[in-house]
C-alpha positions in Angstrom: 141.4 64.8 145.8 144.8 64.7 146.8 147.4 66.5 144.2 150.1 63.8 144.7 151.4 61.0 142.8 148.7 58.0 142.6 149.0 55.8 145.7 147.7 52.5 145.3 145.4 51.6 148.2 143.9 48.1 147.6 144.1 45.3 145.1 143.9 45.7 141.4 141.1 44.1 139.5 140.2 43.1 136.2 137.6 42.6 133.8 137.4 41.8 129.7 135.4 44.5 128.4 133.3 43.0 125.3 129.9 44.0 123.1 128.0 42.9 126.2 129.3 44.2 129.2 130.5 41.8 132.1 129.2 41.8 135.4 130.9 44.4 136.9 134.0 43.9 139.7 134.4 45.9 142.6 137.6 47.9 143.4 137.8 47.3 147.1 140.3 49.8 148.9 142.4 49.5 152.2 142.7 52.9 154.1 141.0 55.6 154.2 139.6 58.4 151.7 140.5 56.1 148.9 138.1 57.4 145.8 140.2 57.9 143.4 141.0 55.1 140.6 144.0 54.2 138.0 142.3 52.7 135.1 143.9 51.3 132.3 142.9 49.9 129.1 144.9 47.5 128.0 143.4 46.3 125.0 143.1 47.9 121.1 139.8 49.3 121.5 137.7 52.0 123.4 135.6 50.2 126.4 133.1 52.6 127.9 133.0 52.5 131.2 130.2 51.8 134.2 131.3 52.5 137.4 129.2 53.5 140.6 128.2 52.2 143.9 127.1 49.3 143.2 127.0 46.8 140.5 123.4 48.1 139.4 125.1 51.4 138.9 127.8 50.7 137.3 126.1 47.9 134.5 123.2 50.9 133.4 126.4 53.2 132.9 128.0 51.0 131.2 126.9 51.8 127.3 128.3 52.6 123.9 128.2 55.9 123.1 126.8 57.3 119.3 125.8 60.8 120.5 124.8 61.2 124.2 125.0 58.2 127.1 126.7 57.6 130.3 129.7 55.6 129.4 133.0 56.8 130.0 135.1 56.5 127.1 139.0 54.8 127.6 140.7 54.8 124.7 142.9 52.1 123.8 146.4 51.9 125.3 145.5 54.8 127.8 145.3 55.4 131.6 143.0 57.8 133.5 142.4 58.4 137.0 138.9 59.0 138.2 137.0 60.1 141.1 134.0 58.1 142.3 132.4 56.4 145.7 134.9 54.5 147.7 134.8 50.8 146.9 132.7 51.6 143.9 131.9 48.7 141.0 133.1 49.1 137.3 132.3 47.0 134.2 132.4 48.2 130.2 131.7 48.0 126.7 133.3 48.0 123.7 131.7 48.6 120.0 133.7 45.6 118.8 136.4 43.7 120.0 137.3 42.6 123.5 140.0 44.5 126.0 141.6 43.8 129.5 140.8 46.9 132.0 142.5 47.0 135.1 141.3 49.4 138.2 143.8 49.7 141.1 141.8 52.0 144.2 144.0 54.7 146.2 144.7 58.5 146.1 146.3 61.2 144.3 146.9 62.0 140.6 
């Protein structure tokens, strides 16, 4: 993981998160050593992410967590960047609601 500012490497994606989780989108990158992801939630609700290396992956890590699971919580209105395979797949769900997530692929913080 590089500790510079987040380079975009590839084409930003989209998917609506929703109570039953979309099929999920792959983040394709251009380059090189491009695992790292800006994700951003841009909806009013926490989507629980699925990501992974392929679309199998990411949908059975996709799931709302009560106590103990594998989705990756985004709170609403937030950003994170994440590590994970290059080119990897990401889908989510949300509790209620729908929201917009965008994933851009490329390298740094």
């Amino acid at each position: 993981m590089s500790i510079n500012a987040f380079l975009p490497l590839g084409n930003t994606v989209a998917f609506t998160a929703n109570v039953a989780a979309p099929s999920a989108v792959q983040a394709t990158a251009v380059g090189l050593g491009a695992n790292q992801y800006e994700v951003f939630n841009a909806g009013n609700v926490t989507v629980f992410l699925g990501f992974g290396a392929n679309a199998t992956v990411a949908n059975s890590q996709s799931t709302v967590v009560t106590t103990t699971g594998p989705g990756y919580p985004l709170l609403a209105g937030t950003d994170k960047i994440i590590s994970a395979t290059p080119n990897a797949f990401f889908t989510g769900i949300t509790a209620s609601g729908t929201a917009t997530i965008y994933v851009t692929p490329g390298q740094g913080l």
